[in-house]
MARZA-372962 format. One line per field, with one value per atom (N, C-alpha, C): atom name; x, y, z. Coordinates in steps of 0.1 Angstrom, whole numbers, plus 5000, padded with zeros to 4 digits. Layout:
<recs>
a <- CA_...
c1 <- X_...
c2 <- Y_...
c3 <- Z_...
</recs>
This chain:
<recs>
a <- N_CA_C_N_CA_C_N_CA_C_N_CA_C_N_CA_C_N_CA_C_N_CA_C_N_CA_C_N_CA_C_N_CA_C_N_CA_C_N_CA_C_N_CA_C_N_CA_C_N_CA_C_N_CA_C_N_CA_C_N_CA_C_N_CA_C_N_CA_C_N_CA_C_N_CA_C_N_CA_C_N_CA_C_N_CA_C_N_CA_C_N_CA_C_N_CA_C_N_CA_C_N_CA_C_N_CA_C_N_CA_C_N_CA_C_N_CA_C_N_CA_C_N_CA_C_N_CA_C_N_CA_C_N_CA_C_N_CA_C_N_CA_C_N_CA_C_N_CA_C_N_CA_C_N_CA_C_N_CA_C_N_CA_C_N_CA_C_N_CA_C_N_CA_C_N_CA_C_N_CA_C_N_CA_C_N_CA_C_N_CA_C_N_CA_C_N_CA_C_N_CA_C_N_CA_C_N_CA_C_N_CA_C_N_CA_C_N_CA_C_N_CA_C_N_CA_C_N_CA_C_N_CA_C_N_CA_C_N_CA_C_N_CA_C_N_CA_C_N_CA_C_N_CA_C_N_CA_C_N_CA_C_N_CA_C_N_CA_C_N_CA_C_N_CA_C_N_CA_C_N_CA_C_N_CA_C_N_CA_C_N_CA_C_N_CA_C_N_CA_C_N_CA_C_N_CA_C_N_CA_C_N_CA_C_N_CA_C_N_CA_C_N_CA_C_N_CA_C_N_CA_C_N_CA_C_N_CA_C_N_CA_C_N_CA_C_N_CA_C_N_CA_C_N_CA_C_N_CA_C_N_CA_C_N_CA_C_N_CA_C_N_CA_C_N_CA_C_N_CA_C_N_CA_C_N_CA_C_N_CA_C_N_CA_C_N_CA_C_N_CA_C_N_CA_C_N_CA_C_N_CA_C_N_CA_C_N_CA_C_N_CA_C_N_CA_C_N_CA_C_N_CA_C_N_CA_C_N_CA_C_N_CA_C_N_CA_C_N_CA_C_N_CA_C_N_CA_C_N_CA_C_N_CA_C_N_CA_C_N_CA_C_N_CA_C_N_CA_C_N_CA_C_N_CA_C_N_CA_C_N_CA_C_N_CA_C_N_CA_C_N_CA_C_N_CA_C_N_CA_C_N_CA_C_N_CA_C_N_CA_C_N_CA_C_N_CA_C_N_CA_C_N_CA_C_N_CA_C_N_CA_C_N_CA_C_N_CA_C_N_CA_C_N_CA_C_N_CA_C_N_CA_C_N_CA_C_N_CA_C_N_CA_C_N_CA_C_N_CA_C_N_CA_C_N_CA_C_N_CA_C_N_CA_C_N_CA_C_N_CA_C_N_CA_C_N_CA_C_N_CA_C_N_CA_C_N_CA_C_N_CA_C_N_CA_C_N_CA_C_N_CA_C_N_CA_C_N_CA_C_N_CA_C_N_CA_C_N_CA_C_N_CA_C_N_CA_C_N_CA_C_N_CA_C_N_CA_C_N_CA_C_N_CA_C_N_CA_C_N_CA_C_N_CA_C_N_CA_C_N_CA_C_N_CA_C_N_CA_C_N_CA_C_N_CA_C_N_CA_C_N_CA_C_N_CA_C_N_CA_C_N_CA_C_N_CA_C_N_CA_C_N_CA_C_N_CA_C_N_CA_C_N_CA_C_N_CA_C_N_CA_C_N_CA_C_N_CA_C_N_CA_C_N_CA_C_N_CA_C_N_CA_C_N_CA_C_N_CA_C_N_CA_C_N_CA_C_N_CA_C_N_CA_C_N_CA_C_N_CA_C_N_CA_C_N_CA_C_N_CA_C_N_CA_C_N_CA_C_N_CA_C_N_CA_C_N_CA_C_N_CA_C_N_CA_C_N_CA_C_N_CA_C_N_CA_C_N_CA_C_N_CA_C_N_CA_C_N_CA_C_N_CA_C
c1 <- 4900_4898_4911_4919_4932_4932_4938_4934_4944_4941_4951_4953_4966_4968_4971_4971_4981_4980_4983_4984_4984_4980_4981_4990_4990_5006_5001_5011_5011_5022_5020_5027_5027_5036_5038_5048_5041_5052_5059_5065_5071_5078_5080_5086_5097_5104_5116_5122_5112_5113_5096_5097_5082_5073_5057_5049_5048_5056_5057_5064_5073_5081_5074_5069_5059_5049_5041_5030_5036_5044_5053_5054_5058_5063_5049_5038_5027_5018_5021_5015_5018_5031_5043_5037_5040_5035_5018_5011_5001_4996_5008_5014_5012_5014_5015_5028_5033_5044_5042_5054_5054_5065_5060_5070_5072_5086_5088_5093_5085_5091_5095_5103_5112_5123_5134_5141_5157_5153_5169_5174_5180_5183_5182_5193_5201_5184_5175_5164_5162_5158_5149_5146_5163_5168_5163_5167_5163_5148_5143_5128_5127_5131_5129_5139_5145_5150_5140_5131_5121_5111_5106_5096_5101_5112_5116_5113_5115_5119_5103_5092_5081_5077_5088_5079_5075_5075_5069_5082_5082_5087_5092_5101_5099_5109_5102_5110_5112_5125_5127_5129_5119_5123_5126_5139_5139_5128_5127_5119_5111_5111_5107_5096_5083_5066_5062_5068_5066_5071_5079_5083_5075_5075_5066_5066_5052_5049_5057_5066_5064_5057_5037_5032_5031_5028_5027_5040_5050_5064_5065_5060_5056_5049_5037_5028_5031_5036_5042_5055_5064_5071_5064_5057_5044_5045_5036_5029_5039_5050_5060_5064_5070_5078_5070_5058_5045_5038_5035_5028_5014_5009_4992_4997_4985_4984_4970_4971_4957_4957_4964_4968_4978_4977_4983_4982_4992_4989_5003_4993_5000_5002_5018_5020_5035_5041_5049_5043_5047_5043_5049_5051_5061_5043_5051_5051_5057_5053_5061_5050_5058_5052_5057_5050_5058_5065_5059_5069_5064_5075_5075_5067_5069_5059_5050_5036_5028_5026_5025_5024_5036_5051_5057_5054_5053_5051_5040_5028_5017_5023_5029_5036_5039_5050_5061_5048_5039_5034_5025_5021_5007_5011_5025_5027_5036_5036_5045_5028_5019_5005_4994_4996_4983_4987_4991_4993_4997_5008_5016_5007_4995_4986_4981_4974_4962_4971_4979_4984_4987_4989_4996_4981_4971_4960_4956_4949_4944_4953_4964_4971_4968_4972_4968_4954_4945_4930_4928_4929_4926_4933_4940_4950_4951_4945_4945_4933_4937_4925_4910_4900_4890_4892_4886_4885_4896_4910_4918_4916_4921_4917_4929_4928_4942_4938_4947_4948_4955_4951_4956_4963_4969_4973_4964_4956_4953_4955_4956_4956_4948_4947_4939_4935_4946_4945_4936_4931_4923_4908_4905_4892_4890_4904_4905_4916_4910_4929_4931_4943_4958_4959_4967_4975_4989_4995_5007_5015_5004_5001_4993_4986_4976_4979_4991_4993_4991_4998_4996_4980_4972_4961_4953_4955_4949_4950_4963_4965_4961_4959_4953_4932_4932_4919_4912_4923_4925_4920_4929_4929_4917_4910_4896_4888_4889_4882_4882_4894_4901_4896_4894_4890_4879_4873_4853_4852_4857_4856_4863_4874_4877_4875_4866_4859_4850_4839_4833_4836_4846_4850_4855_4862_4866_4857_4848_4833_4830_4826_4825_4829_4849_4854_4860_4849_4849_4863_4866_4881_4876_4882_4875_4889_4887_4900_4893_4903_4900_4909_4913_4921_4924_4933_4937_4941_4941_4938_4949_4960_4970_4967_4971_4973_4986_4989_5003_5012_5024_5025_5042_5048_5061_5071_5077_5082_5096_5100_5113_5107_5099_5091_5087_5089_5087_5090_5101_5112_5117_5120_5128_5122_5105_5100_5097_5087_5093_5101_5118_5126_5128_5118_5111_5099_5107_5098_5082_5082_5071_5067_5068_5057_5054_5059_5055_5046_5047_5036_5024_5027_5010_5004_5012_5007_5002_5005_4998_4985_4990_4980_4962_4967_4955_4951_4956_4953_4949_4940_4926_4935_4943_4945_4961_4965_4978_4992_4991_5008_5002_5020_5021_5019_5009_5011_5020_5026_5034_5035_5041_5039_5031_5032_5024_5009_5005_4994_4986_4990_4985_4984_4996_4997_4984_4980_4969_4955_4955_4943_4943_4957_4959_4952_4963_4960_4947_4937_4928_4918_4917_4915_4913_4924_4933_4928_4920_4922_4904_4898_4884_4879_4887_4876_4868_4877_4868_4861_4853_4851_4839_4833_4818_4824_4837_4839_4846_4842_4854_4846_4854_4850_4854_4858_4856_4875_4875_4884_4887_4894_4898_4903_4900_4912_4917_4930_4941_4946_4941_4947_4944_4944_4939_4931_4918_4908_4910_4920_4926_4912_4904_4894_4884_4880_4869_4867_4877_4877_4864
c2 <- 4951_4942_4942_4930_4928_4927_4931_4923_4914_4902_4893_4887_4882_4873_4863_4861_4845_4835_4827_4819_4824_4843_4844_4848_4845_4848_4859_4871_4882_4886_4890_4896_4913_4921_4934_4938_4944_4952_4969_4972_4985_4981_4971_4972_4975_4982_4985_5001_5003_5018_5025_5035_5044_5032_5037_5026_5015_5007_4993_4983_4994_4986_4986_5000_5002_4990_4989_4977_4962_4965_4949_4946_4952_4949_4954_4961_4964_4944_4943_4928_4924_4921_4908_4911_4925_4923_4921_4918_4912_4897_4890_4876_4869_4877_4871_4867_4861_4857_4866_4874_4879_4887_4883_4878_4895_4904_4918_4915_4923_4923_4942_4940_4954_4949_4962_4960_4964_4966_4967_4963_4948_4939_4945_4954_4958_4967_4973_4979_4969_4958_4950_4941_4936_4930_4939_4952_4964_4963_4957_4953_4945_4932_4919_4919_4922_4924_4932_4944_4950_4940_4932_4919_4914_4908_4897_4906_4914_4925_4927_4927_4930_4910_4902_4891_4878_4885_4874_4869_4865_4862_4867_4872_4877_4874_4872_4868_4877_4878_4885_4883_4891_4887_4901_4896_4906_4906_4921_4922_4934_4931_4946_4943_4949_4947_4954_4962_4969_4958_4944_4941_4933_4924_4918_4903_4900_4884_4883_4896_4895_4891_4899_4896_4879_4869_4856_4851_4854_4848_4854_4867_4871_4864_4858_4853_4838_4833_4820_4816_4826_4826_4830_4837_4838_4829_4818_4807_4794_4795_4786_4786_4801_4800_4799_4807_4812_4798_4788_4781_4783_4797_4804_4816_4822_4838_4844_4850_4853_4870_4876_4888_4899_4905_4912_4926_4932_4950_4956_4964_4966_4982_4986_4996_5006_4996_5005_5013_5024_5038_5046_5057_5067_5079_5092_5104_5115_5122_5130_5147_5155_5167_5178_5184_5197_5190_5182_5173_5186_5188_5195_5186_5176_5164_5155_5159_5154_5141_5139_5126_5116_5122_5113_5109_5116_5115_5103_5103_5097_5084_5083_5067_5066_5067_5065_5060_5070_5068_5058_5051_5046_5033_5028_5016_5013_5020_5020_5017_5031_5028_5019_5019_5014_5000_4998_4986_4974_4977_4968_4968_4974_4969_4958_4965_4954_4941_4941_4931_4920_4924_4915_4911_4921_4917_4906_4910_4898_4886_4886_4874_4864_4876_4869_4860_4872_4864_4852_4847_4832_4823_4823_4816_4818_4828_4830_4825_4821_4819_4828_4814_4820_4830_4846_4850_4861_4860_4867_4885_4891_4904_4913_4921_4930_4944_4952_4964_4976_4980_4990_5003_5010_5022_5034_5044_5057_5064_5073_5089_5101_5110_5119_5124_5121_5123_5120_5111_5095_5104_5116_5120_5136_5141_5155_5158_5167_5172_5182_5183_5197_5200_5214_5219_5211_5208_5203_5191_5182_5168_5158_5166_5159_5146_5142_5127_5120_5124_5120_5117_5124_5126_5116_5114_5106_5087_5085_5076_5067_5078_5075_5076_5083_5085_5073_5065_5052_5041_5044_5035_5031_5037_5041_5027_5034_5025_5009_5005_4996_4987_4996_4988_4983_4994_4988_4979_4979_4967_4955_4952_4943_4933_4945_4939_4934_4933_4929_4916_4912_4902_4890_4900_4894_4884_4890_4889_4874_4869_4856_4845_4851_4841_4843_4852_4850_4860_4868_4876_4895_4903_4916_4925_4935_4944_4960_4960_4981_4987_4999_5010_5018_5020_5034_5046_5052_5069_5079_5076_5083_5101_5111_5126_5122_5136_5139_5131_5123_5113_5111_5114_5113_5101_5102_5097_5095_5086_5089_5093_5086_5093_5109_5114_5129_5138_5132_5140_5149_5149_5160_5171_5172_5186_5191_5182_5185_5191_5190_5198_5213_5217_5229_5235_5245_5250_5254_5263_5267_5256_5246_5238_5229_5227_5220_5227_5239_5246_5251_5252_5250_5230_5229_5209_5214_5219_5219_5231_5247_5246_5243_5233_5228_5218_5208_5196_5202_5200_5203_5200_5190_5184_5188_5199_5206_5202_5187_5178_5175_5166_5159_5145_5137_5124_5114_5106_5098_5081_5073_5061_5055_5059_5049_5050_5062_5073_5058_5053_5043_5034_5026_5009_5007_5011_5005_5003_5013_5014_5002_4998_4987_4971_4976_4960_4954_4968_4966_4964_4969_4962_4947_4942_4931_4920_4929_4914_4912_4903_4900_4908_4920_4927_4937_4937_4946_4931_4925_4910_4917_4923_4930_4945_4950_4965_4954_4959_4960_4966_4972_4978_4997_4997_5009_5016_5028_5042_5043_5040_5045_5057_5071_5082_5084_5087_5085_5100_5111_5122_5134_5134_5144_5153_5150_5157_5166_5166_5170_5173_5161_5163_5165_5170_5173_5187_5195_5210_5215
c3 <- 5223_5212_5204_5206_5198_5183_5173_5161_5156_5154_5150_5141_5136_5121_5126_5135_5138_5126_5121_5112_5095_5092_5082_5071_5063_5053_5047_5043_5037_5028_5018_5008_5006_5009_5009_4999_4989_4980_4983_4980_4982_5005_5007_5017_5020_5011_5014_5023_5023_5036_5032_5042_5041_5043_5040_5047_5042_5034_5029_5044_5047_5058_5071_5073_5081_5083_5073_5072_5073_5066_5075_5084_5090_5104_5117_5109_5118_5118_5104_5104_5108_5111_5117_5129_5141_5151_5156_5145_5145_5144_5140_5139_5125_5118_5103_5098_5089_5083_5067_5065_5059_5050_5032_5025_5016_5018_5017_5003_4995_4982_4979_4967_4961_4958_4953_4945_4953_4965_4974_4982_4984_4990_5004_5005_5020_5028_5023_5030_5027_5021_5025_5036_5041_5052_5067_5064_5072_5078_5066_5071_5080_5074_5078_5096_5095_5109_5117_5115_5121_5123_5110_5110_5124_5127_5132_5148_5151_5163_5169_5156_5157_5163_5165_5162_5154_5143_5130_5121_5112_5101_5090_5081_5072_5058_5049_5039_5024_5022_5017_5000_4993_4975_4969_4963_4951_4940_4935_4921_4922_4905_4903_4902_4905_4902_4889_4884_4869_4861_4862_4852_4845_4832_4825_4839_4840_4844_4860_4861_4877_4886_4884_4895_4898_4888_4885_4895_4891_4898_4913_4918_4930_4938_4934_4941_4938_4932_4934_4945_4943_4954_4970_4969_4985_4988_4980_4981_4985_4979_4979_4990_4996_5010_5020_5019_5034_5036_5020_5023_5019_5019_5015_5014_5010_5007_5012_5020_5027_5026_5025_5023_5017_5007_4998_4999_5004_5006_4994_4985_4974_4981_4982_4992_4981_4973_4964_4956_4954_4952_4941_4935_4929_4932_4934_4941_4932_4918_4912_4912_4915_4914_4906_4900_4893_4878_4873_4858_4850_4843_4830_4817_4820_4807_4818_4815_4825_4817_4806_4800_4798_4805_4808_4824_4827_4842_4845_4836_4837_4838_4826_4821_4829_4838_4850_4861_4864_4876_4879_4863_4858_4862_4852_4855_4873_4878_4894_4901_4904_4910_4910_4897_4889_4886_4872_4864_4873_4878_4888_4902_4907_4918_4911_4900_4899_4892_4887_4879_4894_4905_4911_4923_4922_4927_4916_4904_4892_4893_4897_4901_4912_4926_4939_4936_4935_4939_4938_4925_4926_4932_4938_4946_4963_4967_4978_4987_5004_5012_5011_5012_5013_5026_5025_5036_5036_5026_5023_5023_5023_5020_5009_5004_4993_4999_5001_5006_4996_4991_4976_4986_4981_4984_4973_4981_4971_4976_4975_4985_4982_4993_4994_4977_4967_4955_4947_4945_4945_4947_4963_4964_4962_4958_4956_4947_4937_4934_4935_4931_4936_4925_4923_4907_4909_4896_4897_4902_4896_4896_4895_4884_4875_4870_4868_4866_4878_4890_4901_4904_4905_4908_4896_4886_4874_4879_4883_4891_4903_4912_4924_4922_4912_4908_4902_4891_4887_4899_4910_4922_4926_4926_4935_4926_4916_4905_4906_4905_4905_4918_4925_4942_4939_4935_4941_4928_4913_4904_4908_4913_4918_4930_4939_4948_4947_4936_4931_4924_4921_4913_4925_4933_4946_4952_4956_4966_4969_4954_4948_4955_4956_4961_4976_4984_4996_5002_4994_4999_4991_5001_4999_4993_4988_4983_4986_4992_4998_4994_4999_5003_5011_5017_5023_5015_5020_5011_5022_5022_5036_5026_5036_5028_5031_5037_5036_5049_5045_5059_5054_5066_5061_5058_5046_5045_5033_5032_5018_5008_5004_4993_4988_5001_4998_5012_5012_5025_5013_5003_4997_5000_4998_4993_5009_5021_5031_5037_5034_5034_5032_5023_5022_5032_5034_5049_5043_5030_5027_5024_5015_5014_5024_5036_5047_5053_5053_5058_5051_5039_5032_5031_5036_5038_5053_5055_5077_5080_5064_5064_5061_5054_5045_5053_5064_5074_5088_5088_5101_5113_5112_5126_5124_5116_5120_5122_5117_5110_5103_5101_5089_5095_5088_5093_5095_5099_5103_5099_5098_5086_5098_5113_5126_5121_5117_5117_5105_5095_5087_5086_5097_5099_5106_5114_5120_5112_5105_5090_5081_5073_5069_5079_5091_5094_5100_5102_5105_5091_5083_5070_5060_5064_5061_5074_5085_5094_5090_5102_5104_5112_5115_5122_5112_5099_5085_5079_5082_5074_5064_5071_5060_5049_5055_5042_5033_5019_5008_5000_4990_4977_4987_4990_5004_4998_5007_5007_5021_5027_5039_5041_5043_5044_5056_5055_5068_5066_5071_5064_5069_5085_5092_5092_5083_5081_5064_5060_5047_5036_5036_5022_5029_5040_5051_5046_5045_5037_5029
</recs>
């Protein structure tokens, strides 16, 4: 059973490396056309040349998603270049552990996870194909927490929320909004701490299935999500996380 986009347009934020790029290019070779947004020209190209390798299409916008009336000018440029919007996987991220000011930290993480998903979901929706789907990012965070990133964890906890009310609002107009919930999965985002032997190893010991996940380990969750073979879930949590909150 193939799953396919052929004719659908996609908008991916955070595609500029780790699973933004990932999911781009898992779409693309799924046959979608698809428009990579962030804020670093040269990874972004990096993308779009994998889009192109995978197949599909890909077009590249600068911009920042925290900034004021972005998501509006985001999804107008989708629309402008793709033609439609049938699909939105909100995939840019921030990842902070151990902050000495958990309420700066919160700010930081609130407006990166949070504000700037939904702002650019409450945007898409009304504008997109009937049938469309939005793909949020939460993580294991979102259904469990850890010491020493309680903002992190406030955030992703946020996320959850965010899904099943919007899905609901969604519904209406015939288009569904989920999430995936990745655990521990490597990538730039948190190659630093990685780098550390002990904490890699209390991440492997705490994961049932004994790694660290991998950005492959999630593209398929998304694009199965996003296509019509999910046409009945939304408002839903996907965990991608090797048994992690099975504990």
């Amino acid at each position: 059973m193939r799953i396919s986009l052929e004719g659908k347009a996609a908008l991916v934020t955070g595609a500029s490396s780790g699973l933004g790029a990932g999911i781009a290019a898992g779409l693309a070779s799924a046959g979608a056309e698809v428009m990579l947004v962030g804020r670093d020209r040269e990874r972004l190209e990096k993308t779009r040349d994998a889009v192109e390798a995978a197949g599909g299409r890909g077009v590249v916008r600068i911009a920042d998603v925290c900034a004021p009336e972005s998501a509006t000018s985001i999804v107008d440029a989708a629309i402008s270049e793709l033609g439609a919007l049938d699909v939105l996987v909100n995939a840019a991220g921030l990842f902070e552990v151990g902050c000495d000011d958990e309420t700066h930290a919160l700010d930081r993480q609130w407006a990166v996870n949070v504000r700037a998903p939904f702002a650019m979901t409450t945007a898409a929706l009304p504008r997109m194909r009937q049938g469309g789907a939005v793909c949020f990012f939460s993580s294991i965070a979102g259904h469990v927490a850890f010491p020493g990133a309680s903002a992190y964890v406030t955030t992703k906890t946020a996320v959850e929320g965010a899904v099943r009310a919007l899905a609901l609002d969604a519904a209406p107009l015939g288009l569904r909004v989920n999430a995936v919930a990745p655990g521990n999965i490597r990538t730039p985002m948190n190659a630093h701490l990685l780098t550390e032997p002990s904490y890699e190893q209390s991440m492997l010991d705490q994961t049932p299935l004994g790694r660290i996940g991998e950005v492959e380990d999630v593209v398929p969750a998304v694009v199965f999500l996003v296509s019509d073979h999910a046409r009945y879930i939304t408002g839903s949590s996907l965990l991608v996380d090797g048994g992690w909150t099975a504990r």
